[in-house]
N, C-alpha and C positions, 0 to 999 in steps of 0.2 A: 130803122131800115127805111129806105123813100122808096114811094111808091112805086120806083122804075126797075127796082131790084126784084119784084115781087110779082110770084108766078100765079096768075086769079085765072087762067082760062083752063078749063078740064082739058084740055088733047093737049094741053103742055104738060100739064101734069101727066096724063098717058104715055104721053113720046119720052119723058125722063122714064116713068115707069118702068115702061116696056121694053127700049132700048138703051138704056145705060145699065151701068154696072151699079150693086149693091153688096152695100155692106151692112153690117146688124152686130148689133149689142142687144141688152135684155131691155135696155131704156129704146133706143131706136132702130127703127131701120133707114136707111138713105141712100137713093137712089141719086146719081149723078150720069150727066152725059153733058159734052163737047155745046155751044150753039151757036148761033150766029151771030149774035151780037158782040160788043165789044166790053158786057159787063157783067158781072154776074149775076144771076136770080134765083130767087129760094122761097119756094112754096113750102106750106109748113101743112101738114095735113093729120087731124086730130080725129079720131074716133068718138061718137057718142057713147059706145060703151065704157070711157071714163069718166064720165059724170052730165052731169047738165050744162045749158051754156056757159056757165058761172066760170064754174072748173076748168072746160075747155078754151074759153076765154085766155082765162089766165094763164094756161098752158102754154096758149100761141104766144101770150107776152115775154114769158121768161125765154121759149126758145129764139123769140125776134131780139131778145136783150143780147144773147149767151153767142147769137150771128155777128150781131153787130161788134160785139169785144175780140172776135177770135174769128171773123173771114176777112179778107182781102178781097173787095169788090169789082177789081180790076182784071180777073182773070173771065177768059167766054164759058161759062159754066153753069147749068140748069142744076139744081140741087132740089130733091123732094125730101124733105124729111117726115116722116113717120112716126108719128109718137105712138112708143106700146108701150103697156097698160104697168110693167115696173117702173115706166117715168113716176107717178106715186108714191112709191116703194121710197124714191131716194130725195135727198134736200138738192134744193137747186146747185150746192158746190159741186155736189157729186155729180149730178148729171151736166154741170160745165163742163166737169175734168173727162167725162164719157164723150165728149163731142167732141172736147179736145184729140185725145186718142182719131179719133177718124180723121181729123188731119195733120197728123203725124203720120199718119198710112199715104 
């Protein structure tokens, strides 16, 4: 994912937050809204209460991998995803084919 896709400022993350729509599975939750730009971006937001940095690390790796295989960067779209705590629970296929499913919705 290059660095222009990618949501690092907190009141972007609040404004997808707060004002887009979500959707949830038991691996995530993912908020989406509309934005002004011409590209898409995707903030990846992990909880300490999954592990130490190590873990969470990692976490953001495989969800930045499983973006990059399966979005289409081209559309104006702010995307937060949410990692909950059954991302653990399942092996990275499983939680691809979950990410998948939301956009098929």
């Amino acid at each position: 994912m290059k660095i222009i896709n990618r949501i690092k400022a907190s009141k972007d993350f609040a404004l997808a937050i707060k004002k887009g729509k979500v959707q949830r599975n038991p691996s995530y939750t993912i908020h989406y809204r509309e934005n002004e730009y011409t590209y898409t971006r995707v903030g990846i937001s992990v909880s300490s209460k999954l592990g130490n940095a190590v873990v969470r690390n990692r976490i953001k790796r495989q969800v930045r991998m499983i973006c990059d295989e399966l979005l289409c960067y081209t559309q104006p779209v702010d995307i937060v995803i949410v990692v909950r705590k059954n991302y653990l629970d399942h092996s990275f296929i499983d939680n691809k084919e979950s990410f998948k499913q939301f956009l098929v919705k």
